[in-house]
C-alpha positions, 0 to 999 in steps of 0.5 A: 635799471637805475644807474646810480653813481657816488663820489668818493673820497678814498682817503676818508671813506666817504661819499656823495650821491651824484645826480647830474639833472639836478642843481642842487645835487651837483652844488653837494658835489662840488662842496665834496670836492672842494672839502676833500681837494687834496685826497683821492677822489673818485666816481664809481656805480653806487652798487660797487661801493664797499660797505667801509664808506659812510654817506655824507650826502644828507650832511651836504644836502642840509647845508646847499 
């Protein structure tokens, strides 16, 4: 079973995928983190995510 995780911001119901072998994916995180400094961030199982919480990864891929 893949084990996927999400970065999420828990103030604006966003999120990021998290993939830990590739550079390009941990540059997406650090950008989330960086934009969301000030809220609650968290790393959870992709599968426990609610559905409230909108995928911005595309977003951050297209500007790494």
């Amino acid at each position: 079973m893949l084990d996927v995780k999400a970065r999420v911001c828990l103030n604006c119901y966003e999120y990021v995928l998290v993939n830990s072998a590739s550079t390009k994916f941990q540059k997406v995180v650090a950008k989330f983190d960086e934009d969301h400094a000030l809220h609650m961030l968290l790393t959870m199982a992709y599968g426990e995510l609610p559905k409230a919480y909108v995928s911005k990864t595309d977003k951050y891929l297209a500007n790494a």
